[in-house]
C-alpha positions in Angstrom: 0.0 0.0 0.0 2.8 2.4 0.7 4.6 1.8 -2.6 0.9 2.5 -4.5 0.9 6.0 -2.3 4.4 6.6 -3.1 4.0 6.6 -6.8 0.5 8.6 -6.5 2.1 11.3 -4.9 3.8 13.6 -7.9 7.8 14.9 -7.9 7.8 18.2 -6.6 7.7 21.2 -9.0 11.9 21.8 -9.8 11.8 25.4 -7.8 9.9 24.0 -4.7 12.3 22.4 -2.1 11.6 18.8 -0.9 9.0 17.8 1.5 9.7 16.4 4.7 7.6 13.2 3.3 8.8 10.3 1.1 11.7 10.5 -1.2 10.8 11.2 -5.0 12.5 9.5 -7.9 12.1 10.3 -11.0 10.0 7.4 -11.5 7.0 8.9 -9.9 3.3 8.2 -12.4 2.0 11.0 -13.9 -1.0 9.0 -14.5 -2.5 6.5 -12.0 -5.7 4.6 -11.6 -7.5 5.4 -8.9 -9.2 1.8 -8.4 -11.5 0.9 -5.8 -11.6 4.4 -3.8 -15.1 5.0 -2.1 -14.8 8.8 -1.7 -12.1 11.3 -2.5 -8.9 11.1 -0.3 -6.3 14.2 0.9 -3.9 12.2 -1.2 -5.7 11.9 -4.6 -6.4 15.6 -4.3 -3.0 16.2 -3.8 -2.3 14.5 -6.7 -4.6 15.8 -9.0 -3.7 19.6 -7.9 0.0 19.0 -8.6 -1.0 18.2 -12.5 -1.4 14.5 -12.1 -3.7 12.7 -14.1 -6.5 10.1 -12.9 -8.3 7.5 -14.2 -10.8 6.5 -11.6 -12.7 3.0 -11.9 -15.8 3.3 -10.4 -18.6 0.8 -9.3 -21.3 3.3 -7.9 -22.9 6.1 -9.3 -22.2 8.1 -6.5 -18.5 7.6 -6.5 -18.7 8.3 -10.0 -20.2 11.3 -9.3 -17.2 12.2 -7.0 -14.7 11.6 -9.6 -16.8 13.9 -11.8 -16.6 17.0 -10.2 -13.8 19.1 -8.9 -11.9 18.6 -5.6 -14.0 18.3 -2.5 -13.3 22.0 -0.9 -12.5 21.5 2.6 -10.2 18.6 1.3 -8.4 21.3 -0.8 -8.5 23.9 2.2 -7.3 21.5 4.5 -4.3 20.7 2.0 -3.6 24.5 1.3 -3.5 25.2 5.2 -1.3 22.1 5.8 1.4 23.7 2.7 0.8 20.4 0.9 -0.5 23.0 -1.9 0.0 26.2 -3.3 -2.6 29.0 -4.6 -1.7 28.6 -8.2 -2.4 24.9 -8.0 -5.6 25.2 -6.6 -6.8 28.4 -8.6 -5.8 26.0 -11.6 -7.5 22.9 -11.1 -10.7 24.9 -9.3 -13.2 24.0 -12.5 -11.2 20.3 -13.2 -12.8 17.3 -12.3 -10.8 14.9 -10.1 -10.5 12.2 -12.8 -9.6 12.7 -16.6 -11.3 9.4 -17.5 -13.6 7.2 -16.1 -13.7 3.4 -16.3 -16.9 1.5 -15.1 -17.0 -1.8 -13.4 -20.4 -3.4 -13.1 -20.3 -7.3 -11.0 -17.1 -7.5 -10.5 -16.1 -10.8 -9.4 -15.1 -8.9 -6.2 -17.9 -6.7 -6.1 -21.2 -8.0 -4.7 -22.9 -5.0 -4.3 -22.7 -3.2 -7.4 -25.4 -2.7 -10.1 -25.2 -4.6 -13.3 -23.5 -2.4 -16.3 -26.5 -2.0 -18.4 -27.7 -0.5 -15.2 -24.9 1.7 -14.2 -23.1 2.5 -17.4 -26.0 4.9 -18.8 -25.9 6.0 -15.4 -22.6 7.1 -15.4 -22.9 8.3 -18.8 -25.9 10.9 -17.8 -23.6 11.8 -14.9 -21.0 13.0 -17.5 -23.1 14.5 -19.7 -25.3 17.0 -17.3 -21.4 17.8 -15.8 -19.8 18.3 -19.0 -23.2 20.6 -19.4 -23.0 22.4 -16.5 -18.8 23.3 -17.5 -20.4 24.4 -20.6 -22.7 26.7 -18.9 -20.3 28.4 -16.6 -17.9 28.7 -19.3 -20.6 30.2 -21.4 -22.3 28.2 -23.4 -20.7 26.8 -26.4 -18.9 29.3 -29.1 -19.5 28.4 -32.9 -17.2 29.4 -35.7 -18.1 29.2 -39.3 -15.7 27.9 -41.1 -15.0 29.3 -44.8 
């Protein structure tokens, strides 16, 4: 478990000086799966705010959800208090969803709890849709341009 932590925790930028935490290689993922994660950790924000990239696999709607919309606030207060952060970072990824991708697993062998996929996967997909909406809206609305 500490090595999967380790590598989801991102090198720190060249001009900021180490942290007192776990030595960084240059090894480090730039992308990671975030697998089997029932909410949002300080550690995945952490991640995500630094400029890492997630791809969450999700078995719930509701987790889905999670990974669908930008980093819970007071995770990303408590981070920016604690120095783990800076202002840019979080000004940058305000508007970003936690995950880049999403990848849904329905009856998992593993998973006795979850709905079947032609249950949850339009599920999901509606959850995308009215975020990727909303984004839209704030943003907005969509710009045209005529091409010629």
């Amino acid at each position: 478990m500490n090595r999967i932590r380790e590598a989801a925790e991102p090198l720190p930028a060249p001009s900021a000086p180490p942290g007192p935490a776990v030595p960084r290689t240059a090894t480090a993922a730039a992308v990671i799966e975030a697998s089997g994660f029932p909410l949002i950790t300080p550690t995945l924000v952490r991640f995500r705010l630094k400029g890492g990239r997630i791809i969450a696999k999700v078995s719930r709607s509701d987790v889905a959800a999670a990974f669908l919309a930008p980093p819970p606030e007071r995770v990303v207060r408590r981070l920016l208090e604690a120095g783990e952060v800076t202002e840019a970072e979080v000004r940058s990824a305000a508007a970003r969803p936690m995950a880049d991708d999403l990848c849904v697993e329905a009856d998992g062998g593993w998973l006795s709890s979850t709905a079947d996929l032609p249950t949850l996967l339009p599920t999901v997909l509606r959850l995308r849709d009215e975020k990727a909406a909303d984004t839209l809206m704030r943003r907005g609305g969509v710009k045209w341009r005529t091409l010629h």
